[in-house]
N, CA, C and O atoms as CSV, one atom per row, in Angstrom:
chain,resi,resn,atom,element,x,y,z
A,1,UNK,N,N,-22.011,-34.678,2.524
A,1,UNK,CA,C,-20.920,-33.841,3.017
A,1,UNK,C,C,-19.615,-34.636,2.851
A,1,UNK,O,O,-19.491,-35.698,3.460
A,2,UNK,N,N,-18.686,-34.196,2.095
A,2,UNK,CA,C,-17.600,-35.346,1.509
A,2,UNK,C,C,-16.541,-34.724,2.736
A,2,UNK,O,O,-15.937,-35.767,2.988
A,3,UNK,N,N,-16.124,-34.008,3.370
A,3,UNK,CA,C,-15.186,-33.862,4.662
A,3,UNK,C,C,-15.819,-33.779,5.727
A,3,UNK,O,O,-16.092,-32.611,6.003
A,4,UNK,N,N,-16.327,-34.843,6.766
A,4,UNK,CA,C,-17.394,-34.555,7.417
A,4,UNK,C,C,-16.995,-34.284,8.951
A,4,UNK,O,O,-16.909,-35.306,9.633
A,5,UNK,N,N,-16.790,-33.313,9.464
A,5,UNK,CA,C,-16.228,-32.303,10.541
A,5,UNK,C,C,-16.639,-33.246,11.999
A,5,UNK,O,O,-17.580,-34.039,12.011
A,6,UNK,N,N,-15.906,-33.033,12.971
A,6,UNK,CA,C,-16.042,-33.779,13.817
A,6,UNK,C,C,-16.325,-32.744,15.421
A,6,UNK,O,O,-15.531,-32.129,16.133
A,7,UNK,N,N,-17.238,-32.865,15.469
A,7,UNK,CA,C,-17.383,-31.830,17.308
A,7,UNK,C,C,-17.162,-32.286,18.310
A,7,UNK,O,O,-17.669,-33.407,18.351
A,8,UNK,N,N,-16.414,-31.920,19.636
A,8,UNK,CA,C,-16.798,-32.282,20.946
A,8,UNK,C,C,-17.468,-31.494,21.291
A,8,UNK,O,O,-17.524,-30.579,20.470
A,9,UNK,N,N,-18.250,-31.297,22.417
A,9,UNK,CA,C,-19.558,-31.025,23.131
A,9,UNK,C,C,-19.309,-31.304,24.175
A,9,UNK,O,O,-19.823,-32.383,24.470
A,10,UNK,N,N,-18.528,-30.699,25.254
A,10,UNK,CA,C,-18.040,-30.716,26.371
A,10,UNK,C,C,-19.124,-29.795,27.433
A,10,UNK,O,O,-18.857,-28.666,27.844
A,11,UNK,N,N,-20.421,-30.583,27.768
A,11,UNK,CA,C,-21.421,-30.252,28.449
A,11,UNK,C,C,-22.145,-30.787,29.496
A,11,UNK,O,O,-22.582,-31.897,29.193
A,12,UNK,N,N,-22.479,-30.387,30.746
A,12,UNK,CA,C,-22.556,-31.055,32.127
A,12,UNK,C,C,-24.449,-30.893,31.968
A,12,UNK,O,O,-24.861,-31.758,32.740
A,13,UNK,N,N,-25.388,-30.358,31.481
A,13,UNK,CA,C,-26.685,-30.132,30.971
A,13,UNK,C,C,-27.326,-30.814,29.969
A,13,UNK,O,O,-27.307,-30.363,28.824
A,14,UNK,N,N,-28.037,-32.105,30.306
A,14,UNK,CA,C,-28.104,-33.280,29.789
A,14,UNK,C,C,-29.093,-32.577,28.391
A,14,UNK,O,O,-28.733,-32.687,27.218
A,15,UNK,N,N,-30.148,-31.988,28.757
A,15,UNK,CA,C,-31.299,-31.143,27.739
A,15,UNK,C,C,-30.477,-30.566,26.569
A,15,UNK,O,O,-30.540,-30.943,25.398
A,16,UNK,N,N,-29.520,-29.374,27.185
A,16,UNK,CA,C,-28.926,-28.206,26.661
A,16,UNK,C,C,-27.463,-29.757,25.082
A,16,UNK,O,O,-27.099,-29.567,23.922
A,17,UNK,N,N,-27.198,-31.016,26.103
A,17,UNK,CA,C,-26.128,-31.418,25.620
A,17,UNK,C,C,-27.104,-32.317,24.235
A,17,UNK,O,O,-26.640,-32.439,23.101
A,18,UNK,N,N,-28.347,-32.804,24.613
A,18,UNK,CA,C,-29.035,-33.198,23.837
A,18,UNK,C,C,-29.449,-32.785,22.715
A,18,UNK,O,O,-29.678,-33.255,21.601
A,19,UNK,N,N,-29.491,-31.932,23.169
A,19,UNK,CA,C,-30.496,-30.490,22.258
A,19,UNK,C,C,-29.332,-29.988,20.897
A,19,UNK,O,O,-29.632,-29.867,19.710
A,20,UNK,N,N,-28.233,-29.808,21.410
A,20,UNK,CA,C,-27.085,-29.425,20.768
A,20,UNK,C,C,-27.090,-30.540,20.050
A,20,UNK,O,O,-27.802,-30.383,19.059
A,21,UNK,N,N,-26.487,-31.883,20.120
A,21,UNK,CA,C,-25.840,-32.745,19.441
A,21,UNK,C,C,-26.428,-33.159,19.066
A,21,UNK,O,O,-25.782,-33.901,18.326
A,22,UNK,N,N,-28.139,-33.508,18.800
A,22,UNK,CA,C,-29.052,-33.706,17.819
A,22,UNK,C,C,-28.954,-32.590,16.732
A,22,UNK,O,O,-28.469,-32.771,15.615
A,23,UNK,N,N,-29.459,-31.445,17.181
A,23,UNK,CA,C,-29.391,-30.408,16.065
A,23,UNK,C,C,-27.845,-30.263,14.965
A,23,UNK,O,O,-27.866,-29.956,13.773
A,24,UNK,N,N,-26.570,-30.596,15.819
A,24,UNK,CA,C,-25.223,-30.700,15.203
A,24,UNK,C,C,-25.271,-31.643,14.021
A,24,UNK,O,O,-24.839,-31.590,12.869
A,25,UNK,N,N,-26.184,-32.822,14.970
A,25,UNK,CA,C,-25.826,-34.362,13.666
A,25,UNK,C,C,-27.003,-33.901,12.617
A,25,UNK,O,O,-26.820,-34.306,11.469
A,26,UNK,N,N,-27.904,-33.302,12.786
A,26,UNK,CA,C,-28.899,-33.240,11.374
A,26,UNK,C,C,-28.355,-32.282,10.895
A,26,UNK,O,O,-28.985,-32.017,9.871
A,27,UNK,N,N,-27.107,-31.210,11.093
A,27,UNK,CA,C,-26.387,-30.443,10.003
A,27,UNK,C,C,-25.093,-31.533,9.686
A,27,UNK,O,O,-24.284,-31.026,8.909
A,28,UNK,N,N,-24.905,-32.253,9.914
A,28,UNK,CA,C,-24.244,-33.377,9.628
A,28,UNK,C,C,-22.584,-33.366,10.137
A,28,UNK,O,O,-21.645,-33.665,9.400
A,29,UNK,N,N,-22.472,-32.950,11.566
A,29,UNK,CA,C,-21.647,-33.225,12.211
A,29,UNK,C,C,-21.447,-34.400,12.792
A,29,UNK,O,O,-22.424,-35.031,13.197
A,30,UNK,N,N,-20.165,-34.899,12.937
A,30,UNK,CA,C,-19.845,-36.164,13.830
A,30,UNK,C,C,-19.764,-35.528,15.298
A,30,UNK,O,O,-18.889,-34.705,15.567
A,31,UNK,N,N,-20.578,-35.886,16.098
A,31,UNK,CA,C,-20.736,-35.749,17.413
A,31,UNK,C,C,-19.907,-36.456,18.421
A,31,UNK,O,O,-20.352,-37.593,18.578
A,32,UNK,N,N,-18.796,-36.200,19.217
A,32,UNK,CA,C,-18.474,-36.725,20.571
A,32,UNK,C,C,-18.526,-35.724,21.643
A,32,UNK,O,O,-18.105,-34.571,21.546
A,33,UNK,N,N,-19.170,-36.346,22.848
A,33,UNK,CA,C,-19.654,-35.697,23.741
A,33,UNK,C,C,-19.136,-36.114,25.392
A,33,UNK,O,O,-19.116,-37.268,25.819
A,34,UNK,N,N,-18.780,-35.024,26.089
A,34,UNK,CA,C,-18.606,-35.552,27.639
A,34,UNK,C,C,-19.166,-34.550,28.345
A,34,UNK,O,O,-19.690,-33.614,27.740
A,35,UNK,N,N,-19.138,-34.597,29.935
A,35,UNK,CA,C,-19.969,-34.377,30.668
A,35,UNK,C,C,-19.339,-33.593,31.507
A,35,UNK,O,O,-20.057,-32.911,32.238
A,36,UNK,N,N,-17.980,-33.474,31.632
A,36,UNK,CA,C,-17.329,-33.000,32.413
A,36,UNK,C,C,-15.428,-32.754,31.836
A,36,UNK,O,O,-14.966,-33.467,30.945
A,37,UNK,N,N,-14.760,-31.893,32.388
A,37,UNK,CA,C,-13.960,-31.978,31.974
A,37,UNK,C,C,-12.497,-33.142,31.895
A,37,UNK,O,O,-11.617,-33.148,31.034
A,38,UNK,N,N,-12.619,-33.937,32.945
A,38,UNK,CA,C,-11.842,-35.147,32.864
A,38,UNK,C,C,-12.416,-35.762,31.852
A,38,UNK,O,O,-11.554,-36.060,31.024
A,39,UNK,N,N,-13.758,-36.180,31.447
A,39,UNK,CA,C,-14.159,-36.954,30.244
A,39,UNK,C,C,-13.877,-36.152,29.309
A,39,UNK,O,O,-13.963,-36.768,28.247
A,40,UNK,N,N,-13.536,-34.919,29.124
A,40,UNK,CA,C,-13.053,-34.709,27.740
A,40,UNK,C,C,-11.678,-34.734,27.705
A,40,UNK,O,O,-11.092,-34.578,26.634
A,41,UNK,N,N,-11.162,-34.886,28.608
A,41,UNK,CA,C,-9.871,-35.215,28.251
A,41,UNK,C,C,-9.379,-36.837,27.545
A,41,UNK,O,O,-8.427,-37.110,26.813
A,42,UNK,N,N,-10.425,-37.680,28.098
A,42,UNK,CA,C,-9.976,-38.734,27.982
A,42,UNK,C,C,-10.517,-39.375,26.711
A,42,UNK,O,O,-10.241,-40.519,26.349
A,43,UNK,N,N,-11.519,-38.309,25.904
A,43,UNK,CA,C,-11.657,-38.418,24.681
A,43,UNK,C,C,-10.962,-37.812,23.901
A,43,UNK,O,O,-10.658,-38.396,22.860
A,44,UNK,N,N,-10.540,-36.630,24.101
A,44,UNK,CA,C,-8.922,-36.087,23.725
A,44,UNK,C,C,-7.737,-37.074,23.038
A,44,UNK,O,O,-7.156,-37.236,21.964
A,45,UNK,N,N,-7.773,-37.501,24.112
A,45,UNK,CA,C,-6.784,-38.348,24.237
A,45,UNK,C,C,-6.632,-39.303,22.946
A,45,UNK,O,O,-5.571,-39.576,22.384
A,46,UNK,N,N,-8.196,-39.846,22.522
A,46,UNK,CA,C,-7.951,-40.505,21.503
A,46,UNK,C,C,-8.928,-40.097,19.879
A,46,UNK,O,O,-8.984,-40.683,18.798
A,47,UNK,N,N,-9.451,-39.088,20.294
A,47,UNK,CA,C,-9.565,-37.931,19.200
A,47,UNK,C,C,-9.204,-36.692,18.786
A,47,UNK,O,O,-9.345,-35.687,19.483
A,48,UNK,N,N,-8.919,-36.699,18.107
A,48,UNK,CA,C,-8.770,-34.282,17.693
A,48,UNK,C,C,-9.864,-34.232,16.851
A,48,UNK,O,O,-9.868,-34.735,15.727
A,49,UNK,N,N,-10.976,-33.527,17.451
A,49,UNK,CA,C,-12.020,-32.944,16.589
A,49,UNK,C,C,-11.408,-31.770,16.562
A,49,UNK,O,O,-10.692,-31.035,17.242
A,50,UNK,N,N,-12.402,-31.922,14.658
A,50,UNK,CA,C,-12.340,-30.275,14.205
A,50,UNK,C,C,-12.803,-29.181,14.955
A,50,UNK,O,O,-12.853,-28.125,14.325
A,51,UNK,N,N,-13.224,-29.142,16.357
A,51,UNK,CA,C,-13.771,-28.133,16.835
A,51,UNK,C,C,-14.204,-28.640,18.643
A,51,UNK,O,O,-14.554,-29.820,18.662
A,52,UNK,N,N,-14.228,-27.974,20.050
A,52,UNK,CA,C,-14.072,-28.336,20.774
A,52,UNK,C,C,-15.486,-27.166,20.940
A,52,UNK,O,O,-14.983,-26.045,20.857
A,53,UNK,N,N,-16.863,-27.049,21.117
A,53,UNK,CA,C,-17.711,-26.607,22.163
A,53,UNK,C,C,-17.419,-26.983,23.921
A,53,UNK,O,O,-17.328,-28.030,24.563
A,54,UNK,N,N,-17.349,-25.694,24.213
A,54,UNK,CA,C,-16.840,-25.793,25.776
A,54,UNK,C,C,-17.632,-25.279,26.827
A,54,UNK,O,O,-17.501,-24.070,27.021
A,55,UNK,N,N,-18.669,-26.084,27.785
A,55,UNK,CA,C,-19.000,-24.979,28.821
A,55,UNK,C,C,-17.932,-24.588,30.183
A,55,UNK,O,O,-17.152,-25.299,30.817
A,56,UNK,N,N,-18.147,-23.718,30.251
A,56,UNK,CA,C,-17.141,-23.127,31.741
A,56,UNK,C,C,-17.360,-24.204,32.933
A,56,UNK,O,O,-16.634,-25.164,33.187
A,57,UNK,N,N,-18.365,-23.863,33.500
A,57,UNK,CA,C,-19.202,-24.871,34.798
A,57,UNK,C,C,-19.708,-26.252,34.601
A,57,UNK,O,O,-20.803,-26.677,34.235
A,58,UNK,N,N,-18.406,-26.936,35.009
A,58,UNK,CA,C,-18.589,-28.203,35.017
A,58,UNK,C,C,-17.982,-28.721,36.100
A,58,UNK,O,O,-17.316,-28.197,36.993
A,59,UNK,N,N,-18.435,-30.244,35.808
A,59,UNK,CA,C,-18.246,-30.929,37.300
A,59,UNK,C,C,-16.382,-31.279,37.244
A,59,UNK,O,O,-15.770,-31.149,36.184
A,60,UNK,N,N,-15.579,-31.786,38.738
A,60,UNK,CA,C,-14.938,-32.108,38.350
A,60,UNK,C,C,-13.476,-30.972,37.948
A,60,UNK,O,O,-12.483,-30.663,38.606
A,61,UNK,N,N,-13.889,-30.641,36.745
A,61,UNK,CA,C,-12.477,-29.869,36.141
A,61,UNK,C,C,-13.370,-28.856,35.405
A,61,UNK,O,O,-14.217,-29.208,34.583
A,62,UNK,N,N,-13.074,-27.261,35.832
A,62,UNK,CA,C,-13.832,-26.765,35.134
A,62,UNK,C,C,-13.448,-26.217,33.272
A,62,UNK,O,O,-12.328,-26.509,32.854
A,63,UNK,N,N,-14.087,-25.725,32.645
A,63,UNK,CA,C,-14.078,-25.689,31.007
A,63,UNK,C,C,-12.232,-25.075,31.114
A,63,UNK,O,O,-11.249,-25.370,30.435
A,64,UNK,N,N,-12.417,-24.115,32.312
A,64,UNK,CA,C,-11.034,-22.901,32.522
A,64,UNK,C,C,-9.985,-24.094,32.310
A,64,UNK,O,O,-9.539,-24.358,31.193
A,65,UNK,N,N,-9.600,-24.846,33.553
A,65,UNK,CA,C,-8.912,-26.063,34.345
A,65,UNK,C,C,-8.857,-26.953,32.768
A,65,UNK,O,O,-7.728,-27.044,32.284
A,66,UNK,N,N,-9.794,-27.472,32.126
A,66,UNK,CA,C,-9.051,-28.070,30.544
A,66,UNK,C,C,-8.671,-27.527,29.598
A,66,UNK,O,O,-7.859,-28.121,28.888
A,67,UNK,N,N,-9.170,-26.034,29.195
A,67,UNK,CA,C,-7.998,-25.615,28.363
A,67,UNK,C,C,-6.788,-25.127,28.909
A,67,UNK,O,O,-5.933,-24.799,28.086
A,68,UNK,N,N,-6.491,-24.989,30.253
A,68,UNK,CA,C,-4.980,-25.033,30.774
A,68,UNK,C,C,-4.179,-26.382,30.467
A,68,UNK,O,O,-2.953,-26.386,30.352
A,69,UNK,N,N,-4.743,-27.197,30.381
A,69,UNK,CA,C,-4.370,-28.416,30.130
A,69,UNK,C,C,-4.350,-28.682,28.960
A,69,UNK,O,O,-3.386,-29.273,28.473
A,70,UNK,N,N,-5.310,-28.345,28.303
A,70,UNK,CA,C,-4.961,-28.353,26.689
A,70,UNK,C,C,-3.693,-27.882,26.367
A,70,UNK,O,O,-2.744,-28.519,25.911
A,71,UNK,N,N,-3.813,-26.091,26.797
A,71,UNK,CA,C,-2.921,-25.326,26.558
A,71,UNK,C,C,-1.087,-25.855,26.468
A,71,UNK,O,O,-0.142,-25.684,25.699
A,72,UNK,N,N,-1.448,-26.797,28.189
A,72,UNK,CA,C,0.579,-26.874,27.707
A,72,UNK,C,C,0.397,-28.577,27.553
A,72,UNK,O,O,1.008,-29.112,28.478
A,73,UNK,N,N,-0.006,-29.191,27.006
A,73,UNK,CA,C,0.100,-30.751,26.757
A,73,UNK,C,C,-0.066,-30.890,25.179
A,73,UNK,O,O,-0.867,-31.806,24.998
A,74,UNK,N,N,0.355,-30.366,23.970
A,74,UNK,CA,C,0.422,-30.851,22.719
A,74,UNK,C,C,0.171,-31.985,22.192
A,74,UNK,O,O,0.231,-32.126,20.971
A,75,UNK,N,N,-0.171,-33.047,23.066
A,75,UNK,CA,C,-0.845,-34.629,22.736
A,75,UNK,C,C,-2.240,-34.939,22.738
A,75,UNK,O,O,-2.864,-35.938,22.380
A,76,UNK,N,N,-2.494,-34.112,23.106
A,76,UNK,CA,C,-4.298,-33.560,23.142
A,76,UNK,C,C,-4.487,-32.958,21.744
A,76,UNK,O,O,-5.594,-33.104,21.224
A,77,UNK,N,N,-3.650,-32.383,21.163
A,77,UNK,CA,C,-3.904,-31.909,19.630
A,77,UNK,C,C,-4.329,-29.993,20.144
A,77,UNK,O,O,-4.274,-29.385,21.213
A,78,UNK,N,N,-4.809,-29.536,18.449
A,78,UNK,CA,C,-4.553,-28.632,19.053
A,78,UNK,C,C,-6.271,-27.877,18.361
A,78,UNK,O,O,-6.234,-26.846,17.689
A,79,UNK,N,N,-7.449,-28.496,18.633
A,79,UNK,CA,C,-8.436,-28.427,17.930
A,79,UNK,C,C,-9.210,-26.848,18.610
A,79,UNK,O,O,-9.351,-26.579,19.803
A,80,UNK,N,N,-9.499,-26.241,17.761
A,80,UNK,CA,C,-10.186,-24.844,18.169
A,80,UNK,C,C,-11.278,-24.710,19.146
A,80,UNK,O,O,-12.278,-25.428,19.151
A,81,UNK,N,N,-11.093,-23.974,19.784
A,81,UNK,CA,C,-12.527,-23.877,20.918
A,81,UNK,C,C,-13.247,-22.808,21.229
A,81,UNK,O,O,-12.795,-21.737,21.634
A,82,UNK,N,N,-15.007,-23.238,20.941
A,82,UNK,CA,C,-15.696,-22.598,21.660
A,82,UNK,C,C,-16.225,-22.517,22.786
A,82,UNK,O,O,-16.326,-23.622,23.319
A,83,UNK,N,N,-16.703,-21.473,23.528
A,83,UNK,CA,C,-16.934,-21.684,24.429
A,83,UNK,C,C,-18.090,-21.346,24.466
A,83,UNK,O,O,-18.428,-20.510,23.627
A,84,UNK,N,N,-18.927,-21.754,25.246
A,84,UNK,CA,C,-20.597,-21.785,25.472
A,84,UNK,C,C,-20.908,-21.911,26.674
A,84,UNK,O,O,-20.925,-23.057,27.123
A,85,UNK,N,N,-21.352,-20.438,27.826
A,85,UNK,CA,C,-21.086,-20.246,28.953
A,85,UNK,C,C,-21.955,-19.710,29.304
A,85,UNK,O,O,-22.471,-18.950,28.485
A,86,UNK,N,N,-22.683,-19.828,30.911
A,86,UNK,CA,C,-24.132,-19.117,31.346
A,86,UNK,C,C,-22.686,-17.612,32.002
A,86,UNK,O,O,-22.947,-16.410,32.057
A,87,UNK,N,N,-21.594,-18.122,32.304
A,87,UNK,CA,C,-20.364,-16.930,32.833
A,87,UNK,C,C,-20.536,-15.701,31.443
A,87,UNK,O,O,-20.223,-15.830,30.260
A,88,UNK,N,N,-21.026,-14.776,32.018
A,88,UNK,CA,C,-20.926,-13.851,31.139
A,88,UNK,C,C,-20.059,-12.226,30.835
A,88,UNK,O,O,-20.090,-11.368,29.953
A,89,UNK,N,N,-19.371,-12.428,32.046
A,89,UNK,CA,C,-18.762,-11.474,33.090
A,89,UNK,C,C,-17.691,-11.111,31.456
A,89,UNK,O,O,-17.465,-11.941,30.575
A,90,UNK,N,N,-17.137,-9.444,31.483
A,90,UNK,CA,C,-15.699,-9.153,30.885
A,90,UNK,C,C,-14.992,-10.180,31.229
A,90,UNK,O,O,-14.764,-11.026,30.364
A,91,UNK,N,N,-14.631,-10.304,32.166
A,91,UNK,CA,C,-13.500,-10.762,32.870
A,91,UNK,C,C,-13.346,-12.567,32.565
A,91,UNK,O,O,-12.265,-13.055,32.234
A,92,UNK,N,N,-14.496,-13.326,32.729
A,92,UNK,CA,C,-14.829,-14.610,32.136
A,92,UNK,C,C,-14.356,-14.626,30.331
A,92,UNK,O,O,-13.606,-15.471,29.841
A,93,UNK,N,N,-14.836,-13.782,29.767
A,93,UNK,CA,C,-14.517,-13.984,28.204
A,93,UNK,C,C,-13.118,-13.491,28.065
A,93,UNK,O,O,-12.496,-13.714,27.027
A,94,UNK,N,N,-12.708,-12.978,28.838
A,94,UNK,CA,C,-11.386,-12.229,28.532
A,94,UNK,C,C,-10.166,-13.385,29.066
A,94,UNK,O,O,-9.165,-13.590,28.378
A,95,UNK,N,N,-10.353,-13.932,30.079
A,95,UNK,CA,C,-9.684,-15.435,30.415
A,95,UNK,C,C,-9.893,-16.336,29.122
A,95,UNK,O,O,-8.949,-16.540,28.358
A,96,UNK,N,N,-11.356,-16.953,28.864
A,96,UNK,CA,C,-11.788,-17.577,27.823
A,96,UNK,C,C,-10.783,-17.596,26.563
A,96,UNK,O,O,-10.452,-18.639,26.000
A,97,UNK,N,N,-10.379,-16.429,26.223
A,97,UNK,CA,C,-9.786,-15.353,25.232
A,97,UNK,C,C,-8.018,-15.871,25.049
A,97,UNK,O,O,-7.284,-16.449,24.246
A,98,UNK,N,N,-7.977,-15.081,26.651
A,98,UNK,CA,C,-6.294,-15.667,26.259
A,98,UNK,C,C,-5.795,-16.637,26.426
A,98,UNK,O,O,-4.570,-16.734,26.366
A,99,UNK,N,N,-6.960,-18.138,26.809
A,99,UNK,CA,C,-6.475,-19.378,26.740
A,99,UNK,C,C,-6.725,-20.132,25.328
A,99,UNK,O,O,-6.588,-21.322,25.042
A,100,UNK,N,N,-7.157,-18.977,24.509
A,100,UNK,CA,C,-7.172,-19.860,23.326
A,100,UNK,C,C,-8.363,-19.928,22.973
A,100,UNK,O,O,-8.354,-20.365,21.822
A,101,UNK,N,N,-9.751,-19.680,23.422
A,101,UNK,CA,C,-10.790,-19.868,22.341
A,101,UNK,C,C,-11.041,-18.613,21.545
A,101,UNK,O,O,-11.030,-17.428,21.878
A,102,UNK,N,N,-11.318,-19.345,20.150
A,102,UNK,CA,C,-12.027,-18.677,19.337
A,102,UNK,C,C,-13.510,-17.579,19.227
A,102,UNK,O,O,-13.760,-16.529,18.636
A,103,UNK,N,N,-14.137,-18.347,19.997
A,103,UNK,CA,C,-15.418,-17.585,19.748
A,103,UNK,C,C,-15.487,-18.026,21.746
A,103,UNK,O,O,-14.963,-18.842,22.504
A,104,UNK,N,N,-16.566,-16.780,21.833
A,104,UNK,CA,C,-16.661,-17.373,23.203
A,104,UNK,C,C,-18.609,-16.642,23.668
A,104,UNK,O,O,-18.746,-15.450,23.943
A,105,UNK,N,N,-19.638,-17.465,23.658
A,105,UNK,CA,C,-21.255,-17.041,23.819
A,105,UNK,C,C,-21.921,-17.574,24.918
A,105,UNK,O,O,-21.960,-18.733,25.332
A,106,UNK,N,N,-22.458,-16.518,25.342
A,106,UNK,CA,C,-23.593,-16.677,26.502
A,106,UNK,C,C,-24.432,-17.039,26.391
A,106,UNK,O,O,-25.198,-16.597,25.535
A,107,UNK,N,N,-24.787,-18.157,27.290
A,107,UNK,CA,C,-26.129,-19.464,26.457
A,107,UNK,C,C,-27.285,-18.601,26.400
A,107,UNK,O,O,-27.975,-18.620,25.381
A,108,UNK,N,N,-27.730,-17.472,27.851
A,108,UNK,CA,C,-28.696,-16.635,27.734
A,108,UNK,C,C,-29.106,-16.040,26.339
A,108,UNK,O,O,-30.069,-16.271,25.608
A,109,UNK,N,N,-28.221,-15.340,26.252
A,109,UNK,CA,C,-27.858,-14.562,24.579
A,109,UNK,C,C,-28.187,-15.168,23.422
A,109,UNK,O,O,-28.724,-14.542,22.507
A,110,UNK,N,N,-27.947,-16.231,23.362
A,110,UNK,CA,C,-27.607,-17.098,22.001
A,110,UNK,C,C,-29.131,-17.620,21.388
A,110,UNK,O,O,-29.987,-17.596,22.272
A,111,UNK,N,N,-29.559,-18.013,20.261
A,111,UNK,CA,C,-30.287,-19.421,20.015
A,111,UNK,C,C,-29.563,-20.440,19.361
A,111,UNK,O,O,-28.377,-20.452,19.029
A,112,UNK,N,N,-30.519,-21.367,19.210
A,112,UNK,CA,C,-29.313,-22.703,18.998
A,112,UNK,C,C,-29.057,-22.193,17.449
A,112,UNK,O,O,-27.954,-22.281,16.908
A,113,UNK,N,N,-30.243,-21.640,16.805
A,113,UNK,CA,C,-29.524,-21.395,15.131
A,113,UNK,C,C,-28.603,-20.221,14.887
A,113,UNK,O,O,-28.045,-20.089,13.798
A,114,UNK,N,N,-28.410,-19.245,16.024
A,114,UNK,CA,C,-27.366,-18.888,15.521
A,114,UNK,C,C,-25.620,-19.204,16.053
A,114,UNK,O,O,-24.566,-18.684,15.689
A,115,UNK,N,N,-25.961,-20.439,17.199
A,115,UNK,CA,C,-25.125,-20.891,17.449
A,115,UNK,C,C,-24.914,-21.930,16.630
A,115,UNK,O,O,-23.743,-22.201,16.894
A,116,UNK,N,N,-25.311,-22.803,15.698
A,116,UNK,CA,C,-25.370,-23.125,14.950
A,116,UNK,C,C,-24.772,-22.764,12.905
A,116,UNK,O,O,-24.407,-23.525,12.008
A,117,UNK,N,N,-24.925,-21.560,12.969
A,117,UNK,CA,C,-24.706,-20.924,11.973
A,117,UNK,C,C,-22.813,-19.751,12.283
A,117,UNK,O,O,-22.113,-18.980,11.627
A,118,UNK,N,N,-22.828,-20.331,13.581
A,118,UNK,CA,C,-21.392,-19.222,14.347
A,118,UNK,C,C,-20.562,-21.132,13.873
A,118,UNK,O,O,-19.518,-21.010,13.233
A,119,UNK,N,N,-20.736,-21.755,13.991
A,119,UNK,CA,C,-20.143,-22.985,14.350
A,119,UNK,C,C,-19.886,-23.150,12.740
A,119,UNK,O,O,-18.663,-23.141,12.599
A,120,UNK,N,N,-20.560,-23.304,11.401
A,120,UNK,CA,C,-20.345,-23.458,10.573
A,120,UNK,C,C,-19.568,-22.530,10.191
A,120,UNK,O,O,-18.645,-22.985,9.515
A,121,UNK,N,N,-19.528,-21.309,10.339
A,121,UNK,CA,C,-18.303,-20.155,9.746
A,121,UNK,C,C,-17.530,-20.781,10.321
A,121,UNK,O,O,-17.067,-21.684,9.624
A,122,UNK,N,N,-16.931,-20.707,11.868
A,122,UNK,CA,C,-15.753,-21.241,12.375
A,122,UNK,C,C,-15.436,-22.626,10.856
A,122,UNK,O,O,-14.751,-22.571,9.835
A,123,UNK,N,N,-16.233,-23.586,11.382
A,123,UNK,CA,C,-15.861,-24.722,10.718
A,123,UNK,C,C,-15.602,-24.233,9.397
A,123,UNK,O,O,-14.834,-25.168,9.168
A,124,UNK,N,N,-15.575,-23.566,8.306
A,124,UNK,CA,C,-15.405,-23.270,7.255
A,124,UNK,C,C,-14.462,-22.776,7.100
A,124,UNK,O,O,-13.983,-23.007,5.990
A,125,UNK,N,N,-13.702,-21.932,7.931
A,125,UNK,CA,C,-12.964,-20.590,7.701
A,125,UNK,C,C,-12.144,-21.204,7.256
A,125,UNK,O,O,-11.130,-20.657,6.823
């Protein structure tokens, strides 16, 4: 892979964060990962991945609470986000929405390959 794309994985679900960022790196993503939303800020801080996976419910600062912070701080960069949420509500994706993410899926809903295969279009487009 000669441009090799870079993810955060902003996930408080050690299985679900595992599970993801193994399957990411054998499609040959560069993986950085936090646990909560202050740790992704503070990897922010000294990365812009091509792409930000986001869960809502986290410890700390929730997924909402860092892209507000994303939103008005331009030193964080300005890397696209998904969101990946057990919140499935209108009203949850529709917030999700006008803070700026791109795609926004219900972990219920989803499998990892076609979350997987949603992540490579994004990354391509």
């Amino acid at each position: 892979m000669p441009d090799q794309k870079t993810i955060l994985l902003v996930e408080d679900e050690p299985l679900l964060a595992n599970l993801l960022k193994q399957r990411l790196e054998k499609e040959g993503y560069t993986m950085l990962s936090a646990g909560d939303g202050e740790e992704a800020l503070s990897v922010l801080k000294a990365n812009h991945p091509d792409l930000i996976l986001l869960d809502i419910i986290l410890p700390k600062m929730s997924g909402f609470e860092l892209m507000e912070k994303l939103k008005d701080n331009p030193a964080y960069g300005s890397s696209p986000i998904v969101i990946i949420s057990n919140l499935g509500q209108d009203s949850d994706i529709e917030k999700g929405k006008i803070l700026g993410a791109i795609g926004y899926f219900v972990k219920a809903k989803l499998s990892i390959e076609d979350l997987i295969k949603r992540i490579k279009s994004f990354l391509n487009a």
